[in-house]
C-alpha positions in Angstrom: 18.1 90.4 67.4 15.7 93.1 68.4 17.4 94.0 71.7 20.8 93.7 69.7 19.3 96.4 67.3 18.6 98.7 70.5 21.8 98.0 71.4 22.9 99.7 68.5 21.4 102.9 69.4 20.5 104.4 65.7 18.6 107.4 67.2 21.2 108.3 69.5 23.2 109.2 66.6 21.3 111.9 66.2 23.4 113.4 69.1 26.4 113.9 66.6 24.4 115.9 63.5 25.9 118.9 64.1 29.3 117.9 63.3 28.2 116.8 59.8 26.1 120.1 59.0 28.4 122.2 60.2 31.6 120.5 57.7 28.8 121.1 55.0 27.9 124.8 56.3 31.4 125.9 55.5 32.1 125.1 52.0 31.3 127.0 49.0 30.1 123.5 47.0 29.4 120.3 47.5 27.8 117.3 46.0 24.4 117.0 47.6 24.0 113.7 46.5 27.3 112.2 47.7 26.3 114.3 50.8 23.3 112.3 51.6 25.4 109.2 50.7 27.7 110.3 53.6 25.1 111.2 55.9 23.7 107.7 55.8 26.7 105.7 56.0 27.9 107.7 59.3 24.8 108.0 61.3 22.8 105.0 60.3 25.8 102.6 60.1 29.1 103.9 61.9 28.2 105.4 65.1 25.8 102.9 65.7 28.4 99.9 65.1 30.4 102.2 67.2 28.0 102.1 69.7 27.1 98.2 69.8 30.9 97.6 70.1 30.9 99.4 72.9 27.6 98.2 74.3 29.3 94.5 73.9 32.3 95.4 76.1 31.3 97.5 78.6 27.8 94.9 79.1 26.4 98.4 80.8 23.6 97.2 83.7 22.5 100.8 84.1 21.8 103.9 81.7 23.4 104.3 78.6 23.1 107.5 76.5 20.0 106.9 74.6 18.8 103.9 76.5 17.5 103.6 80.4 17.1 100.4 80.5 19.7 98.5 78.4 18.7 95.0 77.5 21.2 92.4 78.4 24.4 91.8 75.8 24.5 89.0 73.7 26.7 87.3 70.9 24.2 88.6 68.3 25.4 91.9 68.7 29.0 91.5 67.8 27.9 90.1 64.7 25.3 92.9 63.7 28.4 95.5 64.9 29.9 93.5 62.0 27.3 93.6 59.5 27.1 97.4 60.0 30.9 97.8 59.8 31.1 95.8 56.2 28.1 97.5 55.2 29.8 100.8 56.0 32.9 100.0 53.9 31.1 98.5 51.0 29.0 101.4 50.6 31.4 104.3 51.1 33.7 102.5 48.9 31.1 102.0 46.2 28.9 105.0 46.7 31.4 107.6 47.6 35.3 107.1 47.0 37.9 105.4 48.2 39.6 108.6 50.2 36.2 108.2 52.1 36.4 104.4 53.0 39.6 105.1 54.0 38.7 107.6 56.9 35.8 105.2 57.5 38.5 101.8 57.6 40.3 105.0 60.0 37.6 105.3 62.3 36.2 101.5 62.8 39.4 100.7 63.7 39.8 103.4 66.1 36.3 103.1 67.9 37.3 99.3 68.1 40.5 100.3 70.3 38.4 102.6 72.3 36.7 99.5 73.4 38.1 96.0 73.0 39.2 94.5 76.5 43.0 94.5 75.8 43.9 97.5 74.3 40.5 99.5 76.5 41.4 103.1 75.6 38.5 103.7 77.2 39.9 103.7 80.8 42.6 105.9 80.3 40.8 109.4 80.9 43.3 111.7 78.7 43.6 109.5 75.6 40.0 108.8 75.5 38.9 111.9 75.6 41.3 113.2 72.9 40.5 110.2 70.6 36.6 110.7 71.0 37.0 114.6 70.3 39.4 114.4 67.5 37.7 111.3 65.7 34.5 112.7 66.0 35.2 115.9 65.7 37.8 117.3 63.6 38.6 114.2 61.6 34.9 113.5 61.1 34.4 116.9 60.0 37.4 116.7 57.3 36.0 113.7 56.5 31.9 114.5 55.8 33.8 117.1 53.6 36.1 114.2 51.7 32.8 111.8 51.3 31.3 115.2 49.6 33.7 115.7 47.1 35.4 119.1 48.3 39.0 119.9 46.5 41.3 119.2 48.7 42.8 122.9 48.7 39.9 124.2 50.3 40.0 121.6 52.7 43.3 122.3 53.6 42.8 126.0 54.1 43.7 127.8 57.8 39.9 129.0 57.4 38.7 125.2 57.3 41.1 123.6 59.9 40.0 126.2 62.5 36.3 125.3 62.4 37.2 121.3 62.3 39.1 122.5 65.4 36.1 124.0 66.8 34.1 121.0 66.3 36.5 119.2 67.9 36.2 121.6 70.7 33.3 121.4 71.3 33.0 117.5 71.3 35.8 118.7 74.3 32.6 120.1 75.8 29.8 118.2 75.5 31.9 114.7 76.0 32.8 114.6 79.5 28.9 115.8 80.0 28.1 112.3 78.6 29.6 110.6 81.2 28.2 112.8 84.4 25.9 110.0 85.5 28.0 107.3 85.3 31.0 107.6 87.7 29.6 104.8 89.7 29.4 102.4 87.2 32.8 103.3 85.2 34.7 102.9 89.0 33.2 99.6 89.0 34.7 98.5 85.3 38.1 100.1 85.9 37.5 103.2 83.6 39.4 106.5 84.9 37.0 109.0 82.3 37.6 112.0 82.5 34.3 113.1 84.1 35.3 110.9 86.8 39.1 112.1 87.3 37.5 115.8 87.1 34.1 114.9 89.6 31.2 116.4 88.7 31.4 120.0 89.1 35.0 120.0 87.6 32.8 118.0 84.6 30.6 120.9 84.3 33.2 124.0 84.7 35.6 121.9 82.1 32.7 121.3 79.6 31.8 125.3 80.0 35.3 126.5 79.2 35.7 124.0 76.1 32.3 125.5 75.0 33.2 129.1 75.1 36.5 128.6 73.7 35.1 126.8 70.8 31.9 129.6 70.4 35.1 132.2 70.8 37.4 130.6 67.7 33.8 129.6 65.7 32.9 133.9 66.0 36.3 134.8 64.9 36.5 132.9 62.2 33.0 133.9 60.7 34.2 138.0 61.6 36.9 137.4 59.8 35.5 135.7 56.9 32.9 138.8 56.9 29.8 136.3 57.8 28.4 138.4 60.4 25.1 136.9 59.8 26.1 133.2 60.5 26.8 134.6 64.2 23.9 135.6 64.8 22.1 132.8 63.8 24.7 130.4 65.6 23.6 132.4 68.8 19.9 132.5 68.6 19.8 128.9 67.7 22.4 127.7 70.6 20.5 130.4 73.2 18.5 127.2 74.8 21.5 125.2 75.4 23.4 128.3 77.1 20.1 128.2 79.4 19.8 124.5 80.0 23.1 124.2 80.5 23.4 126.7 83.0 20.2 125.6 84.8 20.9 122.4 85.3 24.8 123.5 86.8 22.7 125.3 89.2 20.5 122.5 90.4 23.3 119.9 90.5 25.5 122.6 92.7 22.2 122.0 95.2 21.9 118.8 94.6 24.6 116.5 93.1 21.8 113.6 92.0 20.4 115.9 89.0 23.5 114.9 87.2 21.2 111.5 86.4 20.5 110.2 83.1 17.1 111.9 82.0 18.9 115.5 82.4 21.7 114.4 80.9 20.2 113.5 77.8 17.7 116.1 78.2 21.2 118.2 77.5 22.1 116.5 74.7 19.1 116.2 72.9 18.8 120.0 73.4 22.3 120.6 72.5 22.0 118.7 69.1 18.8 120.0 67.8 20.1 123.5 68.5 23.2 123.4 67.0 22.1 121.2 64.1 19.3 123.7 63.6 22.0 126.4 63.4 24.2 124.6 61.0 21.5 123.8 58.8 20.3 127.5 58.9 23.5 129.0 57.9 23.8 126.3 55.2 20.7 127.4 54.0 21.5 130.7 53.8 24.8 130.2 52.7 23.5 128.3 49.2 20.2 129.0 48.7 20.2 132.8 50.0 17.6 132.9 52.2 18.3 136.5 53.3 17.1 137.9 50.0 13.9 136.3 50.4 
């Protein structure tokens, strides 16, 4: 049961923070403790059923994001994915609302499809790529917002859908980055991803012009709004992944074996903290007005 729990990959969760600060960033109230209620159930339950579903298909022999030596796949796992899925559904239902369990029921089902053996969206580079960064961007987004009891106008607002678009771009980004090491061993299962179809410099030049686009829409929207200060913050926190990012392009242009696993989630982990920092900075700011301090 132990090497089905790593399997599970709780701390790799951690990865996709930033989409849950930043839904909470924007709005002008929430429920903080229905907040924490949806915080839980996504990253301690969701993501990592999502990720022993996976794990169970794809029986990866190599390097998986968060683990470098994978432990072998056994039955034990598809039942804990199960555990973790009922527990997911019991608790949104009961601790949250029923809107909520809804885009939770959404998004099981989805991340199911993405990996079960006969239906294997997985292996079809274009759909997977938009499912992955519209499920766990934009509608995860809408949906952290949902779990923490925002009116639906605001939620609805031009304002709001263009930043859950910008998460979703830059999911668009960081995705394909995710996969950089593991073109050998995707070929092998029959999965065309798209970091494969593209190779890996068209992985890093794609990722780079999802990144700026979102960073481009994210500014506008905060000029517009008049929250000049968020942009600055956004760029001082994110100033280590421009800088990671762009080194590590540089030493796989020399030499194609840096796109391995440690960099990769050396890149990640960067990426996460940074922009989780900056989320939780402006959200700070935003409610508690640290810039009167």
């Amino acid at each position: 049961m132990v090497d089905a729990l790593k399997l599970m990959r709780i701390p790799f969760s951690v990865y996709l923070m930033p989409v849950y600060w930043f839904a909470l960033s924007v709005l002008p109230e929430f429920c903080v403790y229905k907040a924490v209620y949806v915080f839980v159930i996504i990253h301690l339950l969701v993501y990592p059923a999502s990720n022993g579903y996976n794990s169970f298909y794809d029986k990866d022999e190599g390097s998986i994001g968060g683990l470098k030596h994978p432990p072998k796949v056994t039955r034990k796992l598809l039942w804990l994915v199960l555990l973790f899925d009922f527990l997911a559904l019991v608790g949104s239902f009961v601790l949250v609302s029923l809107e909520f369990t809804s885009g939770i029921f959404i998004y099981l089902l989805v991340s199911k499809a993405y990996s079960y053996d006969k239906i294997r969206l997985k292996k079809y580079p274009l759909v997977s790529t938009l499912v992955v960064i519209i499920f766990q961007g934009a509608f995860t987004f809408i949906m952290v917002q949902v779990g923490a009891r925002t009116l639906p106008a605001h939620i609805m607002t031009a304002t709001n859908l263009l930043f859950a678009l910008v998460s979703t771009l830059f999911l668009c980004g960081s995705y394909p980055l995710t996969q950089v090491y593991q073109h050998q061993e995707d070929a092998q299962r029959g999965d065309q991803t798209l970091s494969l179809a593209l190779g890996i410099t068209g992985t890093f030049i794609f990722s780079a012009l999802s990144l700026l686009l979102g960073a481009g829409f994210l500014i506008w929207n905060y000029l517009v709004t008049g929250q000049a200060m968020n942009i600055l913050i956004f760029l001082v926190c994110t100033g280590p992944v421009v800088y990671i990012f762009g080194t590590w392009f540089w030493q796989v242009k020399k030499d194609p074996t840096m796109a391995n696993f440690e960099n990769t989630m050396r890149m990640n982990k960067v990426s996460s903290l940074s922009m989780s920092a900056a989320f939780i900075l402006i959200l700070l700011f935003t409610h508690y007005k640290l810039g009167s301090l």
